[in-house]
mmCIF file of the N, C-alpha and C atoms, coordinates in Angstrom:
data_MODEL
# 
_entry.id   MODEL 
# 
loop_
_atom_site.group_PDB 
_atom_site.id 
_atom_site.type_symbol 
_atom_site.label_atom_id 
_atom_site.label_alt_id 
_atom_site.label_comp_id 
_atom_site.label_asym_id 
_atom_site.label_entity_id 
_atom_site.label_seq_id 
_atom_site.pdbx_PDB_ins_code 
_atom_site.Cartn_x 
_atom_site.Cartn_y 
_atom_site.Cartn_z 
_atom_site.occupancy 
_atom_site.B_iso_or_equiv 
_atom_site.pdbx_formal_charge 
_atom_site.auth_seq_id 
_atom_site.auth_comp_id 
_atom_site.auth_asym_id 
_atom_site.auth_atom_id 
_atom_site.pdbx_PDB_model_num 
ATOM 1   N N  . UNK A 1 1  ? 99.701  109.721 96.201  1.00 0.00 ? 1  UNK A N  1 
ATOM 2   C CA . UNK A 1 1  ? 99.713  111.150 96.074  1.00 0.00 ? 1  UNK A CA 1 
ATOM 3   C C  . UNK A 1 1  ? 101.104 111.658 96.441  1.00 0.00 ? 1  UNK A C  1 
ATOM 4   N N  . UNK A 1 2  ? 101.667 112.401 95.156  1.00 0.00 ? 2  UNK A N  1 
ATOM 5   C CA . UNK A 1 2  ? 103.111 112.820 95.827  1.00 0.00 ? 2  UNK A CA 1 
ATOM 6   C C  . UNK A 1 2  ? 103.478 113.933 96.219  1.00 0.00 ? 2  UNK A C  1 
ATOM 7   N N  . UNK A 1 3  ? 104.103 114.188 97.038  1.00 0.00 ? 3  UNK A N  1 
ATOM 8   C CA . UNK A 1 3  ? 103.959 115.954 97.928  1.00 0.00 ? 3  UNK A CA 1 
ATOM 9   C C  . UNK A 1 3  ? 104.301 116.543 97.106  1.00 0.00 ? 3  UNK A C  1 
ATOM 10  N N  . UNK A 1 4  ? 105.133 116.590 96.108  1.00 0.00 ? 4  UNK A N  1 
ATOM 11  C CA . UNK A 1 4  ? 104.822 117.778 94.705  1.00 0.00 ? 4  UNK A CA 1 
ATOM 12  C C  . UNK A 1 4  ? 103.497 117.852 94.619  1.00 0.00 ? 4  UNK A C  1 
ATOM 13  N N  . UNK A 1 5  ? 102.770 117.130 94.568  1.00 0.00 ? 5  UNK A N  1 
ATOM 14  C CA . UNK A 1 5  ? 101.352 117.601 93.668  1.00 0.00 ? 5  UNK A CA 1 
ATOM 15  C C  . UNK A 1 5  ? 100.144 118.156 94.804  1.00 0.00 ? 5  UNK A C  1 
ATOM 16  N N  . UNK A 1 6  ? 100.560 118.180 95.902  1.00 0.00 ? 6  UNK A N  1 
ATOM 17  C CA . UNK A 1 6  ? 99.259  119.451 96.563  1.00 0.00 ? 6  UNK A CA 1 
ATOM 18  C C  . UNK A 1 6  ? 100.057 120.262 97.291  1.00 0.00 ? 6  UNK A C  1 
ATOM 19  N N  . UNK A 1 7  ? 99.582  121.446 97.126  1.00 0.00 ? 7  UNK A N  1 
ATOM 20  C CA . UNK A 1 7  ? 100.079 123.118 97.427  1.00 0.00 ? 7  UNK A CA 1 
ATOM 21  C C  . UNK A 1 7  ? 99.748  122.660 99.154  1.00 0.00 ? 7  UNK A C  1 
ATOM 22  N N  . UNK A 1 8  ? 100.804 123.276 100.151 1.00 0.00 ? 8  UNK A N  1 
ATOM 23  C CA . UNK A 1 8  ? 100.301 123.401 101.291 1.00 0.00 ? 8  UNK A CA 1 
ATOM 24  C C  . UNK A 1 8  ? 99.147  123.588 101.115 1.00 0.00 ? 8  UNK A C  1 
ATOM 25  N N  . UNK A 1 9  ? 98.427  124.727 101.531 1.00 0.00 ? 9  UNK A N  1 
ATOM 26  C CA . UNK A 1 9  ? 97.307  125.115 101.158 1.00 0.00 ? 9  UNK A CA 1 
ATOM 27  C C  . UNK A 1 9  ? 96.121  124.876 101.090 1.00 0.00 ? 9  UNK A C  1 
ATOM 28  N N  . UNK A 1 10 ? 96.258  123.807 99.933  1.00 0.00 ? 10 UNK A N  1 
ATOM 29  C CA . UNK A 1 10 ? 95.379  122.724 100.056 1.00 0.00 ? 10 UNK A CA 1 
ATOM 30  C C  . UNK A 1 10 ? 95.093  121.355 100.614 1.00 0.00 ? 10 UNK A C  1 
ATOM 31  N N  . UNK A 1 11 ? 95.651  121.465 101.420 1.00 0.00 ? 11 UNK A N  1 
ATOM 32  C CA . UNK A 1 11 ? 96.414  120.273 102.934 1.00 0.00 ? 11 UNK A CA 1 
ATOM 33  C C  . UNK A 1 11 ? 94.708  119.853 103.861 1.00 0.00 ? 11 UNK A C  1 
ATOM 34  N N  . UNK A 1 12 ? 94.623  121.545 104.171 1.00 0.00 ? 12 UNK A N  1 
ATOM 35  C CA . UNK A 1 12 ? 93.219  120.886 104.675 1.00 0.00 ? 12 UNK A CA 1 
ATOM 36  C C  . UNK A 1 12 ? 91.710  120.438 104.281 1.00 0.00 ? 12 UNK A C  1 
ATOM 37  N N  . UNK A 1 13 ? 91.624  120.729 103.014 1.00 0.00 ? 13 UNK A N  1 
ATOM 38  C CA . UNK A 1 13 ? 90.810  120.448 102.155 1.00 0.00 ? 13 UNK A CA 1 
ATOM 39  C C  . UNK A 1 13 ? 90.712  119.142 101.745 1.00 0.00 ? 13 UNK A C  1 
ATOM 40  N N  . UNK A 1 14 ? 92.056  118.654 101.367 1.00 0.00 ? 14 UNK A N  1 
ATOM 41  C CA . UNK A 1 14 ? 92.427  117.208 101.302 1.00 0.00 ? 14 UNK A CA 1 
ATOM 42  C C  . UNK A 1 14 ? 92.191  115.891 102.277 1.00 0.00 ? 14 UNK A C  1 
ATOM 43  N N  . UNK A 1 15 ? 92.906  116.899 103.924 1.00 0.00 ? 15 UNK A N  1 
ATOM 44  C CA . UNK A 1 15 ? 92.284  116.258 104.943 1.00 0.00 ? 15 UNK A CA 1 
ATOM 45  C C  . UNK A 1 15 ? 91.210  115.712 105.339 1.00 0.00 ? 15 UNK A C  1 
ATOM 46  N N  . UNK A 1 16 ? 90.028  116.725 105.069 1.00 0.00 ? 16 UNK A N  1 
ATOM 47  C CA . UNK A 1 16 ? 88.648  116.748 105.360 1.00 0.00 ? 16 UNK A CA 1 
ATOM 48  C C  . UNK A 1 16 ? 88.423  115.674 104.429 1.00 0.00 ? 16 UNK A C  1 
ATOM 49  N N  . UNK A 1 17 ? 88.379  115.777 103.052 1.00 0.00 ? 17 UNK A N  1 
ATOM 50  C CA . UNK A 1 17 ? 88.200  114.821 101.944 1.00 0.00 ? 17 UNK A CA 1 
ATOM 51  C C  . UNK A 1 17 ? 88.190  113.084 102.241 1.00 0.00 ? 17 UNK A C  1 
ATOM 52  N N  . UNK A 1 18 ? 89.466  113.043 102.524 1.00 0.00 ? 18 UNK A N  1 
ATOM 53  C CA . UNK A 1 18 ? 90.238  111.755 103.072 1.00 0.00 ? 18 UNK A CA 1 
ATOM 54  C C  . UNK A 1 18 ? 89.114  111.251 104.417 1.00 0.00 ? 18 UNK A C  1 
ATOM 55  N N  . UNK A 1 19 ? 89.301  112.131 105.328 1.00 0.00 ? 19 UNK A N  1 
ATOM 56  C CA . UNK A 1 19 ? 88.252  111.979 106.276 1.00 0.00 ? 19 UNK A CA 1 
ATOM 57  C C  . UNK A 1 19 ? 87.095  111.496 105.950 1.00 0.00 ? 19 UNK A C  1 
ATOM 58  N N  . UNK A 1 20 ? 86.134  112.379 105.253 1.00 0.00 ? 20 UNK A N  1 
ATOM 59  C CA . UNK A 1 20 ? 85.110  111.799 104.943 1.00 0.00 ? 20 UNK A CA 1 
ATOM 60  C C  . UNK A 1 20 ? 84.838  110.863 104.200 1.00 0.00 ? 20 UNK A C  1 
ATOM 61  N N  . UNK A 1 21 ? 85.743  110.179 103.659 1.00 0.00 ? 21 UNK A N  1 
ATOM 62  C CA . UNK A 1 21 ? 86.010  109.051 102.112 1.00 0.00 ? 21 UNK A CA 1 
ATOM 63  C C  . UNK A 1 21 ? 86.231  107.660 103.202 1.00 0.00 ? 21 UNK A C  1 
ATOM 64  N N  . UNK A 1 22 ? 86.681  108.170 104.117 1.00 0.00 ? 22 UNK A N  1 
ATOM 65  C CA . UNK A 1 22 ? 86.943  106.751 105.316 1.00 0.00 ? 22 UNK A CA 1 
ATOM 66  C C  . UNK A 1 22 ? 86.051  106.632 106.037 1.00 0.00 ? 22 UNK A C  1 
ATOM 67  N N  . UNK A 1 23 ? 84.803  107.396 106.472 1.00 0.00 ? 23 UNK A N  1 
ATOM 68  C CA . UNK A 1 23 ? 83.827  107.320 107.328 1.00 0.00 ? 23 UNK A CA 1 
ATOM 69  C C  . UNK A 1 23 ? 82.696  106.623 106.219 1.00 0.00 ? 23 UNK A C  1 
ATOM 70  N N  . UNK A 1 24 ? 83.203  107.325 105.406 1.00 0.00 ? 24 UNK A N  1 
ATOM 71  C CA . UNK A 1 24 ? 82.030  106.700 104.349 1.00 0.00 ? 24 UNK A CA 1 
ATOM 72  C C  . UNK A 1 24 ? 81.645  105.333 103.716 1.00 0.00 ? 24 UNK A C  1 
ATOM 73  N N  . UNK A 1 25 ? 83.284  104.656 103.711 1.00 0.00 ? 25 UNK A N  1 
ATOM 74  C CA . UNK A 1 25 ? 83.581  103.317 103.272 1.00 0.00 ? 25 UNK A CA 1 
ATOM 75  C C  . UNK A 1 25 ? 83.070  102.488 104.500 1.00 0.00 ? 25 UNK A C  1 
ATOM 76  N N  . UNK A 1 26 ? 83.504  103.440 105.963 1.00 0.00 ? 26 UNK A N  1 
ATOM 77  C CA . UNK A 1 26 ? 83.811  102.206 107.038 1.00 0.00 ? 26 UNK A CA 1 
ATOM 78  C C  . UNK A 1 26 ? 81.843  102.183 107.489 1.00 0.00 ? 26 UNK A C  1 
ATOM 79  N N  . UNK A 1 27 ? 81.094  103.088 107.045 1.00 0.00 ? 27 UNK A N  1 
ATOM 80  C CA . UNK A 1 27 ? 79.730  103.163 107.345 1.00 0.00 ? 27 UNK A CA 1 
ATOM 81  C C  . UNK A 1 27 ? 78.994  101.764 106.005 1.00 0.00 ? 27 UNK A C  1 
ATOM 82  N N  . UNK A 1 28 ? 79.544  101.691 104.877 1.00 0.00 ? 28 UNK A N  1 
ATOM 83  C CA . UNK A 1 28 ? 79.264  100.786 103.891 1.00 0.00 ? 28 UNK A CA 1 
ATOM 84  C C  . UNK A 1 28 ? 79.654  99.605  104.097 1.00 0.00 ? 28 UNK A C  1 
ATOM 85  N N  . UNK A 1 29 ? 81.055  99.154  104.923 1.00 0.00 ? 29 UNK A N  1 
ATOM 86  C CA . UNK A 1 29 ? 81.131  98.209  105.463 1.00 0.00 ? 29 UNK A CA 1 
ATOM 87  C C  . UNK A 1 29 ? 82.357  97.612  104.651 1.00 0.00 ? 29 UNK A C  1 
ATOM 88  N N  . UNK A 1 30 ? 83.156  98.714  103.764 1.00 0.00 ? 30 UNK A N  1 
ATOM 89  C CA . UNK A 1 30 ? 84.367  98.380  103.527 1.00 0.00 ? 30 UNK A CA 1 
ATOM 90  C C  . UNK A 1 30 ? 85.546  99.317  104.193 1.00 0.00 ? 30 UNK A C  1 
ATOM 91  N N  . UNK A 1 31 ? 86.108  97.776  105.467 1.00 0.00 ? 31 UNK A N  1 
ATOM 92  C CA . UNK A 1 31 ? 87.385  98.322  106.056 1.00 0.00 ? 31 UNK A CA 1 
ATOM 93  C C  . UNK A 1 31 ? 88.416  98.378  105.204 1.00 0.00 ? 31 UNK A C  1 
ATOM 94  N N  . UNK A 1 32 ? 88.834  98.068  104.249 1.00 0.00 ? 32 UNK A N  1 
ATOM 95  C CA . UNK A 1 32 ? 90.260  97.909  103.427 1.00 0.00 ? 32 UNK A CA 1 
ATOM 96  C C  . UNK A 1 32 ? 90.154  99.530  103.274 1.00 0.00 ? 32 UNK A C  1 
ATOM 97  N N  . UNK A 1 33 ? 89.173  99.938  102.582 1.00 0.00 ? 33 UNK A N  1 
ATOM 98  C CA . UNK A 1 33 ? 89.116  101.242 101.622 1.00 0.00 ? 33 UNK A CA 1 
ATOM 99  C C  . UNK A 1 33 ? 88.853  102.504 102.551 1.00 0.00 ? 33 UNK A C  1 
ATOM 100 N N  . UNK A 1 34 ? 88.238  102.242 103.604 1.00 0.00 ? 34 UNK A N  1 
ATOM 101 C CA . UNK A 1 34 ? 88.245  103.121 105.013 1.00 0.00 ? 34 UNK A CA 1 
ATOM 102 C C  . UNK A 1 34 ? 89.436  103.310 105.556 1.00 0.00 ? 34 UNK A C  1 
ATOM 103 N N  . UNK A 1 35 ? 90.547  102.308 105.592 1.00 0.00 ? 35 UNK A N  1 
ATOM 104 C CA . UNK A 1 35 ? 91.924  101.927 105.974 1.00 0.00 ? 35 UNK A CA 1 
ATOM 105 C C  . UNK A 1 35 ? 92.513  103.023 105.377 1.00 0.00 ? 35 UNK A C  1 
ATOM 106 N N  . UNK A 1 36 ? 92.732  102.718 103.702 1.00 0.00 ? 36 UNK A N  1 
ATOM 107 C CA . UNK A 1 36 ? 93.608  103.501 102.838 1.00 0.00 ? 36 UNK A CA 1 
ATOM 108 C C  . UNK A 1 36 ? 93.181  104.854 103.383 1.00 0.00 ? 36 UNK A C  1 
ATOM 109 N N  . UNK A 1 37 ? 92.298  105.339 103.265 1.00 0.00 ? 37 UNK A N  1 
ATOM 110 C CA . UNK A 1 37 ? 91.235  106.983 103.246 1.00 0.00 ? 37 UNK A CA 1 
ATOM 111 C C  . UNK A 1 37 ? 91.853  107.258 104.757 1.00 0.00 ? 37 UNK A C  1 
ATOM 112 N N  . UNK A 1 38 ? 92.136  106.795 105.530 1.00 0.00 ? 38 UNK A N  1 
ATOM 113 C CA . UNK A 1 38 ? 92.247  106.721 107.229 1.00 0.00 ? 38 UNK A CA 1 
ATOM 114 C C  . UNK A 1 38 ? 94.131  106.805 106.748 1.00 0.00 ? 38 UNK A C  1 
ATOM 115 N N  . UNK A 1 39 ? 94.949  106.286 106.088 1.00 0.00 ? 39 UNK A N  1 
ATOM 116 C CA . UNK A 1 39 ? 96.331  106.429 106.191 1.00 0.00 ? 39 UNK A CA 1 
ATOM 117 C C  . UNK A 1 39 ? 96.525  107.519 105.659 1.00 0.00 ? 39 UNK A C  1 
ATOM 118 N N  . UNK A 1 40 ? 95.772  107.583 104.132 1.00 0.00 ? 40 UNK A N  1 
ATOM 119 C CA . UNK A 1 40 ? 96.291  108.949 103.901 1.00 0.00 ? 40 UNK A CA 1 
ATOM 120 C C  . UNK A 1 40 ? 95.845  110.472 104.706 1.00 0.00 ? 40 UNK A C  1 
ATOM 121 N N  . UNK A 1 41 ? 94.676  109.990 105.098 1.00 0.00 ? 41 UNK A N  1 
ATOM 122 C CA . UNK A 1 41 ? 94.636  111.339 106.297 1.00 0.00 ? 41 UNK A CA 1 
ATOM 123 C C  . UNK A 1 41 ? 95.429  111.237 107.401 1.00 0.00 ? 41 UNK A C  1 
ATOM 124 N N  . UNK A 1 42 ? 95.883  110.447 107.470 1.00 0.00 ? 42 UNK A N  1 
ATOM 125 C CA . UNK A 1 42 ? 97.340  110.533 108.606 1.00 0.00 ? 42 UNK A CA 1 
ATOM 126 C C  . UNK A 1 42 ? 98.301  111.153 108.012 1.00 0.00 ? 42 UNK A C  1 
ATOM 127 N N  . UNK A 1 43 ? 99.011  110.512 106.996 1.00 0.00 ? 43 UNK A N  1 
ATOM 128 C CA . UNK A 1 43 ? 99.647  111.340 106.420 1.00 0.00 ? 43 UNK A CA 1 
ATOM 129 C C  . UNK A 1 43 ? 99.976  112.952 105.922 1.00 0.00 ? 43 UNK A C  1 
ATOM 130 N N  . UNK A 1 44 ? 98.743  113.069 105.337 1.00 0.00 ? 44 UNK A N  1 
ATOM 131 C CA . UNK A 1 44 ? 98.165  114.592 104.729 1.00 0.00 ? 44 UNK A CA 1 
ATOM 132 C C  . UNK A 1 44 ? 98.700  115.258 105.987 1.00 0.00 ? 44 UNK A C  1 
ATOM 133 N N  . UNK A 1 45 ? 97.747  114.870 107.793 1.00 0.00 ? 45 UNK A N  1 
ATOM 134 C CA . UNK A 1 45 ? 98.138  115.545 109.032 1.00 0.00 ? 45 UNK A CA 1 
ATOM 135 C C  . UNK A 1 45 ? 99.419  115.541 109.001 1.00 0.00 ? 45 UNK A C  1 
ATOM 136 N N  . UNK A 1 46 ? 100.638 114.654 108.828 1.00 0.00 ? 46 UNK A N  1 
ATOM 137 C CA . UNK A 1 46 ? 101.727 114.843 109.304 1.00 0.00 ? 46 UNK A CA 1 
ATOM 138 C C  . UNK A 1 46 ? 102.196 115.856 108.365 1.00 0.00 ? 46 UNK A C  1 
ATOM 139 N N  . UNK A 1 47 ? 101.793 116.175 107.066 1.00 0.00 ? 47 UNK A N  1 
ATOM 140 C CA . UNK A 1 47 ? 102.852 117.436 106.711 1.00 0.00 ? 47 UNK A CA 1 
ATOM 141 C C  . UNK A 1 47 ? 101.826 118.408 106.980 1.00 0.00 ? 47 UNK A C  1 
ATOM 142 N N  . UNK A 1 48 ? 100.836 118.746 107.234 1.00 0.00 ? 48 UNK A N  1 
ATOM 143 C CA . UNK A 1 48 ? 100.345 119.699 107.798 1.00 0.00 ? 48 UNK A CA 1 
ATOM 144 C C  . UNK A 1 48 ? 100.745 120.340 109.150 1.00 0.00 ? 48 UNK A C  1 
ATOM 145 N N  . UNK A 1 49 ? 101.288 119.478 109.888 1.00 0.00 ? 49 UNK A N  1 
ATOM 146 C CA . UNK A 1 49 ? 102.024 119.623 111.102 1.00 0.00 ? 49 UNK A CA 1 
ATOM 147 C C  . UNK A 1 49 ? 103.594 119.917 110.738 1.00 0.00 ? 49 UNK A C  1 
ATOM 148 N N  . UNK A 1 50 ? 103.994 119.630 110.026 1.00 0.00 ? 50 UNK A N  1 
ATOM 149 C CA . UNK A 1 50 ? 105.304 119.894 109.355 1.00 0.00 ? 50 UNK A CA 1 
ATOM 150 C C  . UNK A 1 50 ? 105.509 121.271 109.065 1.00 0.00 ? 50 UNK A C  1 
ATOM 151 N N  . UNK A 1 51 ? 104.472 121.833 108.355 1.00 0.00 ? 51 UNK A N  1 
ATOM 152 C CA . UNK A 1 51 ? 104.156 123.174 107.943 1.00 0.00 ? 51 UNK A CA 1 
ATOM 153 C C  . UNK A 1 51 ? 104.997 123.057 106.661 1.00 0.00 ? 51 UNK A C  1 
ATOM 154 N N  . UNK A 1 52 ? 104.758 124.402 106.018 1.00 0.00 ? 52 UNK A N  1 
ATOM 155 C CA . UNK A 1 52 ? 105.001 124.804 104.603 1.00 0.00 ? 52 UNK A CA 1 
ATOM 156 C C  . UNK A 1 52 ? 106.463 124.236 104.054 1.00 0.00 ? 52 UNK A C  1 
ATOM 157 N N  . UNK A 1 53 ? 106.627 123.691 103.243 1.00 0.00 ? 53 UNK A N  1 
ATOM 158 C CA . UNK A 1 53 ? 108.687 123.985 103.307 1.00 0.00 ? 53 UNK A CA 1 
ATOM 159 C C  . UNK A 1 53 ? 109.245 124.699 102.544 1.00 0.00 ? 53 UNK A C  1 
ATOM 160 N N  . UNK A 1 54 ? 110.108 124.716 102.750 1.00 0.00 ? 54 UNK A N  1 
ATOM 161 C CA . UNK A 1 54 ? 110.930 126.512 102.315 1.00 0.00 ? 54 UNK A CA 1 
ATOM 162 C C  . UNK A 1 54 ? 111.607 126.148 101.372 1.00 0.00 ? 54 UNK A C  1 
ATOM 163 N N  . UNK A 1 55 ? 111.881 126.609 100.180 1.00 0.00 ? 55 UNK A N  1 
ATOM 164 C CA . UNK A 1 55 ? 112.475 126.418 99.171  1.00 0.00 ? 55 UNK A CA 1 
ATOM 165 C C  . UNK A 1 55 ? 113.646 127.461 98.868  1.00 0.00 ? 55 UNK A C  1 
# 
């Protein structure tokens, strides 16, 4: 996912998403795919913490 393609905005929506896509895998009993879903919600958080950027 490349930070051109989601609007701040939609940062936490994404978050939540990611979140639940990793609880969901790691409850089915796939860690690889819980992993990925678990980095990119790290990620997503770090530019959410970054905040908007200014153009």
């Amino acid at each position: 996912m490349g930070r051109t393609l989601l609007k701040y905005e939609h940062l936490p929506a994404a978050l939540n998403w990611e979140r639940t896509r990793a609880h969901w895998w790691a409850q089915q009993g796939y860690v690889r795919y819980a992993n990925d879903c678990h980095h990119r919600a790290e990620a997503l958080e770090r530019r959410l913490f970054e905040g908007p950027e200014v153009e």
